[in-house]
Each structure stands twice: as C-alpha cells, then as structure tokens.
C-alpha positions in Angstrom: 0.0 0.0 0.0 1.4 3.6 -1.5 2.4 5.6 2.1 -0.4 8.2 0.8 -3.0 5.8 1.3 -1.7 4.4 4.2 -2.1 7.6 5.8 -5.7 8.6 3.9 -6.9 5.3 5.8 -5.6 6.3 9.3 -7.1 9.7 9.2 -10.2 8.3 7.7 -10.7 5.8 10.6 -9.9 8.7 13.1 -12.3 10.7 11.5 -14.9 8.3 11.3 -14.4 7.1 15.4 -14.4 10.6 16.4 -17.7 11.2 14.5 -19.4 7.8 15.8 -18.0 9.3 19.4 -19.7 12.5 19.1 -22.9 11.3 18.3 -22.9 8.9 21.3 -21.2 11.1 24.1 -23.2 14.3 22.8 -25.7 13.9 25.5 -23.1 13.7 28.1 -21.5 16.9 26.7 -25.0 19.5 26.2 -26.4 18.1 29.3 -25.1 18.4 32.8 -27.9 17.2 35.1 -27.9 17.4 38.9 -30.6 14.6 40.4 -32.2 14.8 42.9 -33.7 12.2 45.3 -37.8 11.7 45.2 -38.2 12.7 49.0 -36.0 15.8 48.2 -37.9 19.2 49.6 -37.3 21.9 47.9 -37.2 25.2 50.3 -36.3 29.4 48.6 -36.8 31.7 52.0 -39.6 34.2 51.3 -40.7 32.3 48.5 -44.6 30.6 48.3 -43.6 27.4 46.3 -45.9 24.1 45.0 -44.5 21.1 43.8 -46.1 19.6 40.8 -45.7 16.1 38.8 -46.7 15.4 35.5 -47.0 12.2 34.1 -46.3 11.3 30.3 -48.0 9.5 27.9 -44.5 7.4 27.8 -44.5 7.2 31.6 -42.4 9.7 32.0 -42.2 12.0 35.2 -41.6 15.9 34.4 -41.3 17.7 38.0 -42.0 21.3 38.8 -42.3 24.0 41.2 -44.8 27.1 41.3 -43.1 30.2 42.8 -46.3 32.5 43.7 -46.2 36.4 44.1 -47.5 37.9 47.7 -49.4 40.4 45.4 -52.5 39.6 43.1 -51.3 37.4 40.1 -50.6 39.0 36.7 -50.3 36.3 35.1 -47.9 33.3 34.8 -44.0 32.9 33.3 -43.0 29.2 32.2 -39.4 29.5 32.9 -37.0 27.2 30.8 -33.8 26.8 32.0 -29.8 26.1 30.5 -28.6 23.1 30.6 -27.2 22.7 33.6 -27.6 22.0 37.3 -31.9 21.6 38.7 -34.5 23.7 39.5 -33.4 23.3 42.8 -30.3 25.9 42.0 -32.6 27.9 39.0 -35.1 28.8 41.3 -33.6 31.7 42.9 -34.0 33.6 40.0 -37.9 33.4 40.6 -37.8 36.7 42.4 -37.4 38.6 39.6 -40.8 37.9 38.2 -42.8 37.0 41.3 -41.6 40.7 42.4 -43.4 42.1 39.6 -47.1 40.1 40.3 -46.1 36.8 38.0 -46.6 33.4 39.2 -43.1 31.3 38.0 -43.9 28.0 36.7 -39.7 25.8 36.4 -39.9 22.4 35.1 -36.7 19.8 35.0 -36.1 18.5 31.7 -35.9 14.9 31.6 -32.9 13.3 33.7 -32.4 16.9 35.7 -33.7 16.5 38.9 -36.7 14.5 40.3 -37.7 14.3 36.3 -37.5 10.8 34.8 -37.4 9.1 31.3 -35.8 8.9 28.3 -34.1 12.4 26.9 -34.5 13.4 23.3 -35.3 16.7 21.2 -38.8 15.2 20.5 -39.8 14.0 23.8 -38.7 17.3 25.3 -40.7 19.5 23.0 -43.7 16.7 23.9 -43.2 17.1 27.9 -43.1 21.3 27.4 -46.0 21.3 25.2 -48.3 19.2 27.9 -46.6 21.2 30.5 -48.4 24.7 28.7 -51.8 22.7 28.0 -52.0 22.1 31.6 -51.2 25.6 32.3 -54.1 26.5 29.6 -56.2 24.6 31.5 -56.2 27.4 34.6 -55.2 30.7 32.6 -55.7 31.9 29.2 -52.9 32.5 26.8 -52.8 36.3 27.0 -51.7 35.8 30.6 -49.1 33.3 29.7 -44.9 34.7 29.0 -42.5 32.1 27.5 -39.0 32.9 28.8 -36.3 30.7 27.6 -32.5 31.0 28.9 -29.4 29.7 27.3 -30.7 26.1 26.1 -34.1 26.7 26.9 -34.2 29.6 24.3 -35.0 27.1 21.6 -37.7 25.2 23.4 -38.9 28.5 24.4 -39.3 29.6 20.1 -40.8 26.3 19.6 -43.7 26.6 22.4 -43.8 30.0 21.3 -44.3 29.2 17.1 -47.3 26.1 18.0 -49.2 28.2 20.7 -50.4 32.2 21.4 -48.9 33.2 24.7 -48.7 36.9 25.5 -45.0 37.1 25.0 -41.4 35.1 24.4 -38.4 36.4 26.2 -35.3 34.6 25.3 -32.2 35.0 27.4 -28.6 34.8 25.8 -30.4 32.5 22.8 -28.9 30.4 20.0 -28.9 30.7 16.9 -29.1 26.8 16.5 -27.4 24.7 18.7 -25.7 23.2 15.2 -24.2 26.5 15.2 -22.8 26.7 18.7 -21.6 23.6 18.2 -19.8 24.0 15.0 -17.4 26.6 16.8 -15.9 23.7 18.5 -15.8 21.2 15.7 -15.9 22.9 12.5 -14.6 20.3 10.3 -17.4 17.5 11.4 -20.3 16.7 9.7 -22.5 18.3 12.5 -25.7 18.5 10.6 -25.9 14.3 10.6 -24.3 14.0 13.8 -26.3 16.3 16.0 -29.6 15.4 17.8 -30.3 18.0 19.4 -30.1 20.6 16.5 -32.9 23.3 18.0 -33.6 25.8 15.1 -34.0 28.4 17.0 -34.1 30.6 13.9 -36.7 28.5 12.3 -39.6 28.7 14.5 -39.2 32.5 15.3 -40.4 33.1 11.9 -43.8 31.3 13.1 -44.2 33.1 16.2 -47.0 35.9 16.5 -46.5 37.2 20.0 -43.9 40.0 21.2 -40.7 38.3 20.9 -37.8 40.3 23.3 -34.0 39.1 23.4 -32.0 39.8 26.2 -28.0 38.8 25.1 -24.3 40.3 27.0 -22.1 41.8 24.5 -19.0 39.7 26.8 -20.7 36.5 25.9 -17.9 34.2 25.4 -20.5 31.1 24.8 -22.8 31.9 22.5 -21.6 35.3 21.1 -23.9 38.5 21.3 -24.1 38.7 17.4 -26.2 36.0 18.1 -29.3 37.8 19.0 -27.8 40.7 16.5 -29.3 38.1 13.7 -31.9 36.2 15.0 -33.5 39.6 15.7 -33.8 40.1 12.2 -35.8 36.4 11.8 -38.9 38.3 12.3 -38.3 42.2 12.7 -41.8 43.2 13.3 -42.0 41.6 16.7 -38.5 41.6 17.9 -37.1 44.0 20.4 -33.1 43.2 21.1 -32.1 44.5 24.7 -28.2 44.3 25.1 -26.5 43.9 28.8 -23.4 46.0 28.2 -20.5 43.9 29.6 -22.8 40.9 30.4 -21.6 37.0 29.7 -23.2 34.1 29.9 -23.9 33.3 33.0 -24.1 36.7 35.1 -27.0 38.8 33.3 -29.1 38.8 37.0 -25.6 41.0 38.5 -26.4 43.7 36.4 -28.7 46.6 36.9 -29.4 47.2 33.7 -30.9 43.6 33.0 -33.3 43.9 36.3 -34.6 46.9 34.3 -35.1 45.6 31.2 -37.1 43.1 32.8 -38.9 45.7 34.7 -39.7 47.5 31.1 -40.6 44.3 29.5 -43.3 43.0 32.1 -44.6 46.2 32.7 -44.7 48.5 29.4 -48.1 48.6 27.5 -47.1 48.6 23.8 -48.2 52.0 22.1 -48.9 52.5 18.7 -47.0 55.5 17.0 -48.3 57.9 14.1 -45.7 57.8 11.5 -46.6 60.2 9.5 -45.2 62.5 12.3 -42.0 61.6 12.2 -39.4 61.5 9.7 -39.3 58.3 8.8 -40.5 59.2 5.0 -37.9 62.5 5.1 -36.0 61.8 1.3 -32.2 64.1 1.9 -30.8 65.4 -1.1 -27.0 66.0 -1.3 -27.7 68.2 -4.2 -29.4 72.0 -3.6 -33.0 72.6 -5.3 -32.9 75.4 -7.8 -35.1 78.1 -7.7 -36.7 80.1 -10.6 -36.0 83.4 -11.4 
C-alpha cells in the first residue's frame, strides 16, 4: 500500500471514530444534570412554592415547582432553563418575576432533577408542550410569558411558534445549537451527527407574540451577534435588549438587566403615528434650484 493511502486510511478511521464518538457522548457533553432524590424538599426563603408532577403519555415524570407572588397574580411565566444543574439551583431567579405580580412556573427536563425518562429533542418538546396545555387549563394564553435562557431559548421559540402566549423572552439565545456547536468542531459533519439541533431561527419566523432578546455583549458562549441576527428572523416583533459587559452566565448582577425586565413585564405597547415623524424625510445631497 502507497504511504499516501496508508495515511488517507488512518485519518479516515480517526475521523470516522471521532464522529461515531460525538454522536454517542453528545448527551453527556450538552447536558449536565444534577438529580435529585424523590423525597427531596425543595425550600427558597420568602418564596410561596408548590411542587407539581406530570406524568407522560410514555411514563415519563416531568417535575415542577410554582413560585407564587405575595401580590394579586398577573399572570404566569414558564421559565426554561440552561442546561445545567436543577431547579433546585434555577429557582432563585424566581424573584425577579414573582416581584413584579407573576406566578413562575420551572420544570426539569428529563434526567435533571426529580424528572425521569428517556431524553430526546422530541420528547422534550412533547413534555413542554403538555406542561403549557395544563397551564391552559387554569389561565388563558394572553396571561401566559415564554422565557427561555441559554438552552431553553429554543424550546422556548418552539412553544412559542405552536401556541399564542402573550410574550417570548429569550435570554442569551442560539442561533441553532448546530451553530454553537460547530465553533468547536468545524470540520465534522454536524448537521448528521447532531440530535439536538434546536432551530432556534426557524420557529421565530412562526411566532405571533412579542418576541424580546436579552444577550451580554461579553458573551464568550454563545456570542452576542447572536441575538444581533436572529432579531432580524422576524423584525416586526423583535425588540433586542443588550446587557453591556454581560456574559453568559451573570445577566441577573447587572442593573441594567433587572430593568429591562422591569420595562418588559410592565410596558403597555403604544402604537405611533408615522406620519409624524421622519421616517418618509428623502435628503438630497444636491441643492434645489429656484426660478427666477
């Protein structure tokens, strides 16, 4: 065998073993989990929490907590969270829309937590959309706010693109997760490989609601320019709010994030008369000539 060859076959088998690799250890990279035991009891000082299960068609457990507001109820936020960790750690972050008269509805994915069964894209989007019918069940939708954060910003678009809910708030979202991922293996075939590919991009285009994206400009995971582009996937209904300085993980220690948040749950939307403003001024470089 010609030395070429020789080496075309090693790196071929290399390339092929790391591919076969990545698809099978991919749920061990995306995923970090913390589980938690079934008698676990979940306690936030100062918070008015109940624990809810829901059982799947599969037999699948998805487990929850309801973080209520001391004042009367505005309505209701289905929090998704990253991709990381339980709701036993995400549920601090409760506060900041149980402050403002929301109740805070957290679920585990499946595997985080006291949730059970088998993980996939398909059975997630499944659980999340039985998860909103039962919340349908006590509220309407114009009382209902999506927010998705990090790798619940896709979930959060695709709940967002099948139902009516009053608004979707995505924090620090992805493009795709093919995308993120491609960063750190550009030269595999992704596309094939990944199963968890989350088009973020694709079901914005569907949604009808209010659509607000919160990203840092110091994002060093998924990159603020991010947001810059998926907030042109559907214009019309996209407001981009940026966290000066913010990365990934530390939006909630700035200021500046608590009042977008504040703006966002609490601004009525007014309509503007265009024909006011500028907005049809044509400039001319060139002077107009008067006649003599």
């Amino acid at each position: 065998m010609p030395y070429w060859l020789h080496i075309l076959v090693i790196v071929l088998i290399v390339y092929v073993t790391i591919s076969i690799a990545l698809y099978y250890l991919q749920d061990y990279m995306l995923f970090k989990p913390e589980k938690l035991p079934k008698d676990f009891e979940f306690y936030y000082e100062n918070q008015d929490i109940v624990e809810y299960n829901l059982e799947t068609r599969d037999g699948a457990t998805i487990n929850g907590i309801l973080f209520k507001p001391k004042i009367q109820s505005k309505g209701i936020v289905l929090y998704l969270k990253g991709n990381s960790k339980s709701i036993k750690g995400w549920g601090k972050f409760a506060v900041d829309f149980t402050r403002h008269g929301y109740n805070v509805l957290m679920v585990d994915y499946r595997g985080f937590g006291k949730s059970t069964g088998r993980r996939s894209q398909k059975a997630i989007k499944r659980d999340l959309q039985e998860v909103y019918n039962k919340i349908k069940e006590r509220t309407t939708e114009d009382r209902i706010i999506l927010y998705g954060r990090s790798l619940g910003s896709g979930f959060a678009a695709k709940l967002a693109s099948m139902n009516d809910p009053k608004m979707l708030i995505l924090d620090a979202p992805y493009y795709s997760l093919t995308k993120v991922t491609a960063r750190y293996a550009p030269f595999m075939p992704l596309s094939l490989l990944i199963k968890y590919p989350l088009p973020t991009y694709k079901w914005l285009k569907y949604v009808k609601c209010p659509i607000h994206i919160i990203h840092g400009t110091n994002d060093n995971l998924i990159p603020y320019k991010t947001s810059v582009k998926l907030s042109k996937v559907n214009p019309k209904l996209t407001k981009l709010h940026t966290v000066i300085g913010g990365g990934h993980k530390n939006l909630n220690n700035f200021e500046s994030y608590h009042k977008m948040i504040h703006e966002i749950l609490n601004s009525k939307p007014q309509s503007i008369d265009l024909s006011t403003t500028s907005i049809h001024v044509k400039h001319s470089s060139k002077p107009t000539k008067t006649k003599a």
